[in-house]
KEKOL-974973 format. One record per residue (C-alpha): residue in one letter; z, x, y. Coordinates in steps of 0.05 Angstrom, whole numbers, plus 5000, padded with zeros to 4 digits. Each point is the difference from the previous one (the first is absolute). Layout:
<nodes>
@resn: a w: Z u: X v: Y
...
</nodes>
This chain:
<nodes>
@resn: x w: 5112 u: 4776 v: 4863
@resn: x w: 5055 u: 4941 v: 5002
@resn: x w: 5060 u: 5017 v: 5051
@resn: x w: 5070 u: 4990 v: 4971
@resn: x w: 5006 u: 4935 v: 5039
@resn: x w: 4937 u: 4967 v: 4961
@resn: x w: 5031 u: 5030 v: 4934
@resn: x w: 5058 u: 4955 v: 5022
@resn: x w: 4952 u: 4936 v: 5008
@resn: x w: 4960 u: 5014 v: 4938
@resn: x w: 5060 u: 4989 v: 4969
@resn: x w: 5032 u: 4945 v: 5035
@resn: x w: 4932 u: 4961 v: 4988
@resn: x w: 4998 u: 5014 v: 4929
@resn: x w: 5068 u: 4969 v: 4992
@resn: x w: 4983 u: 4947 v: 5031
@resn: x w: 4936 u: 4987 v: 4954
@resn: x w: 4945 u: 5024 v: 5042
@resn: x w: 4949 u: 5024 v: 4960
@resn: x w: 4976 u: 5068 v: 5009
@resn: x w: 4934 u: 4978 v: 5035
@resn: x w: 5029 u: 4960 v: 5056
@resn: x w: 5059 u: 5058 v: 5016
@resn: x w: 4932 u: 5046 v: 4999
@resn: x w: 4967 u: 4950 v: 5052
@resn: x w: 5065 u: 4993 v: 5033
@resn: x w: 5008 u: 5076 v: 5011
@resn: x w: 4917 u: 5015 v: 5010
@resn: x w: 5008 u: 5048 v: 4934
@resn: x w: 4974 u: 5006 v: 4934
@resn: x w: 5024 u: 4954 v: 4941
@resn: x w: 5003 u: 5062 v: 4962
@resn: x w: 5044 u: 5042 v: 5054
@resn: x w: 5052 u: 4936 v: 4986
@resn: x w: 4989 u: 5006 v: 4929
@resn: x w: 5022 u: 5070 v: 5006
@resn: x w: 5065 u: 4990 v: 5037
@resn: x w: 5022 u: 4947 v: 4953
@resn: x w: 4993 u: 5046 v: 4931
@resn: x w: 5031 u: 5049 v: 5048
@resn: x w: 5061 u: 4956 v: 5014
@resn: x w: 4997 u: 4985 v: 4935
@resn: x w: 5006 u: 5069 v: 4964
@resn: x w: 5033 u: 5028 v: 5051
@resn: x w: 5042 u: 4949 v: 5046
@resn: x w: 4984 u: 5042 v: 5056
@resn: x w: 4947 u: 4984 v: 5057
@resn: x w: 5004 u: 5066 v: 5047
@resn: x w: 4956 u: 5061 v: 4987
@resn: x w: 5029 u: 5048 v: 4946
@resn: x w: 4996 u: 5077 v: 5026
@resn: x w: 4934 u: 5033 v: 4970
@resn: x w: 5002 u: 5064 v: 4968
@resn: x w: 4958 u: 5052 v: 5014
@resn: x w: 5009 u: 5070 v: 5047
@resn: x w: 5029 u: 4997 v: 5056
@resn: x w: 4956 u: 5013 v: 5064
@resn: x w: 5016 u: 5090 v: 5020
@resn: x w: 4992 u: 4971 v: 5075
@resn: x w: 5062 u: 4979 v: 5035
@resn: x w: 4995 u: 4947 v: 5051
@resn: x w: 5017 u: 5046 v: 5052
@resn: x w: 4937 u: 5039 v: 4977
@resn: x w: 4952 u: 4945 v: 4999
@resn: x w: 5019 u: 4981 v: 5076
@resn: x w: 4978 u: 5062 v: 5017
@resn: x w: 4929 u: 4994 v: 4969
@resn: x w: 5000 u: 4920 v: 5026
@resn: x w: 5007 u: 5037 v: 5063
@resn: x w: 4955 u: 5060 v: 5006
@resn: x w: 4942 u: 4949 v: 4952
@resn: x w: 5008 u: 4954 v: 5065
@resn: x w: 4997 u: 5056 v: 5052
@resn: x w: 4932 u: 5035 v: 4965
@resn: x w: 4972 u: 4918 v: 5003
@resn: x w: 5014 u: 4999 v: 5068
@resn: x w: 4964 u: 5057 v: 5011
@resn: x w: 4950 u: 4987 v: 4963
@resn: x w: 4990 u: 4939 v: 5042
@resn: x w: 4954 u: 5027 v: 5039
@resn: x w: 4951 u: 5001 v: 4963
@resn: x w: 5000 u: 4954 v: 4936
@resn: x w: 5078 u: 4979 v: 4994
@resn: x w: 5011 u: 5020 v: 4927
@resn: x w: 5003 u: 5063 v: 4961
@resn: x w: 4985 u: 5010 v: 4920
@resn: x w: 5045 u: 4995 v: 4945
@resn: x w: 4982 u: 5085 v: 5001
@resn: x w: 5020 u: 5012 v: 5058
@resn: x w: 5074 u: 4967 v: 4995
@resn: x w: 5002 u: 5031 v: 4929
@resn: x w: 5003 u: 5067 v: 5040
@resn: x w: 5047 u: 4978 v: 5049
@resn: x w: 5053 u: 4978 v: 4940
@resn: x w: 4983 u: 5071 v: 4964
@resn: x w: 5031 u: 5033 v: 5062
@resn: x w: 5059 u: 4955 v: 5009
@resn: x w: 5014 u: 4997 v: 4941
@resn: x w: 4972 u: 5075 v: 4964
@resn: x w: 4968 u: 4949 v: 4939
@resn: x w: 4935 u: 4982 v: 4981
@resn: x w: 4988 u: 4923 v: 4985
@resn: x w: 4943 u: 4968 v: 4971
@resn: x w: 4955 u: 4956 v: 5035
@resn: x w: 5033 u: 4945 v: 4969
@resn: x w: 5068 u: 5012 v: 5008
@resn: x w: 4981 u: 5017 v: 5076
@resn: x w: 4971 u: 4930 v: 5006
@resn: x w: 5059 u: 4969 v: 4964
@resn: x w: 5054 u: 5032 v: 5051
@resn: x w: 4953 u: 4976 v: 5062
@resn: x w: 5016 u: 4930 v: 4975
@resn: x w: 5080 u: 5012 v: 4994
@resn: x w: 4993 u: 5031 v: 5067
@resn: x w: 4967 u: 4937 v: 5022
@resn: x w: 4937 u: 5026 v: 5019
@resn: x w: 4935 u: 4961 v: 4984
@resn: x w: 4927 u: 5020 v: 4973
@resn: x w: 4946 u: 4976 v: 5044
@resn: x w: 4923 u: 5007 v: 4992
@resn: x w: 4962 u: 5025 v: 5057
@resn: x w: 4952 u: 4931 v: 5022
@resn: x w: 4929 u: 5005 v: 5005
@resn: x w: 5004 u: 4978 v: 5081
@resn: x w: 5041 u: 5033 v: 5055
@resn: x w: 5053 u: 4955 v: 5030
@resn: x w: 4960 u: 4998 v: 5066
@resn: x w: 4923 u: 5012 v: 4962
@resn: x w: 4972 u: 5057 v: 5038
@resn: x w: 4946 u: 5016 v: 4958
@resn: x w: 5012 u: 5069 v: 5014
@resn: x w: 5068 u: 5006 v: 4984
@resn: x w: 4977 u: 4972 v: 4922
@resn: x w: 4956 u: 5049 v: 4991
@resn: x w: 5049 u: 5054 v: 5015
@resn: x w: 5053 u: 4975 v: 4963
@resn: x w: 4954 u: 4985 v: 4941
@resn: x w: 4976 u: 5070 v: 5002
@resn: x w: 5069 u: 5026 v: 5012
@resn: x w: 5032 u: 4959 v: 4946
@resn: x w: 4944 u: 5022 v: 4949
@resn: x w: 5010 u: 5076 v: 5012
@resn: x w: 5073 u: 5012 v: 5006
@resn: x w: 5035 u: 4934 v: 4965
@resn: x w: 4981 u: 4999 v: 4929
@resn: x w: 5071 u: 4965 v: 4976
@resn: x w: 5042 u: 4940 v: 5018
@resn: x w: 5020 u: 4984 v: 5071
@resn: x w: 5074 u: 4987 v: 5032
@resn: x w: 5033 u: 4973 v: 5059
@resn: x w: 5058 u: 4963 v: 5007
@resn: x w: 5019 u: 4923 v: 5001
</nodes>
């Protein structure tokens, strides 16, 4: 996504006769992403972000600071053994802050705003004792059957 200050240059280029494949090179976008803005501009005269529609989120900021926080204290704790915790387990956690179910999806989707990131658990411990992979791999196989999160 182009920042408002590109937008700006896009344009400035274009007036200035640029073609749209050297402001693309210029910027290290896609032609078609400058194509865009400019029939933007064009219809609209505008280069900032209109405001979407769609529902508004039920979860207050004040809310999802709460979950950032007690997602980031069950990590921690979870540190000891593997670091992360399933997209289940936090989907539990919300349903008792917040007295609502959410799909898995949804779940994932608020993990992101909260700026959380999905990892996959690697094939090799960090420090490769053998025996340590086999119990994870065993312990990730019986009790983990869903996506993995920990944060950034």
């Amino acid at each position: 996504m182009l920042t408002i200050n590109e937008r700006k240059l896009i344009l400035q280029w274009n007036h200035k006769g640029k073609t749209q494949q050297e402001i693309a090179e210029l910027l290290g976008c896609h032609q078609s992403s400058v194509s865009r803005l400019l029939e933007k501009n064009k219809r609209r005269g505008i280069v900032a972000n209109l405001p979407r529609s769609g529902r508004p989120t039920k979860l207050s900021k004040a809310v999802l600071a709460r979950l950032r926080t007690r997602i980031t204290k069950m990590i921690k704790k979870a540190n000891k053994s593997f670091c992360a915790v399933s997209t289940k387990q936090i989907a539990e956690v919300i349903e008792q802050e917040v007295g609502k179910v959410y799909s898995h999806r949804h779940v994932e989707r608020l993990l992101h705003k909260m700026d959380f990131s999905l990892i996959t658990p690697r094939p090799r411990h960090v420090r490769h004792d053998q025996k340590k992979v086999d119990t994870f791999r065993e312990e990730f196989k019986k009790n983990f059957r869903r996506s993995m999160w920990t944060t950034s």
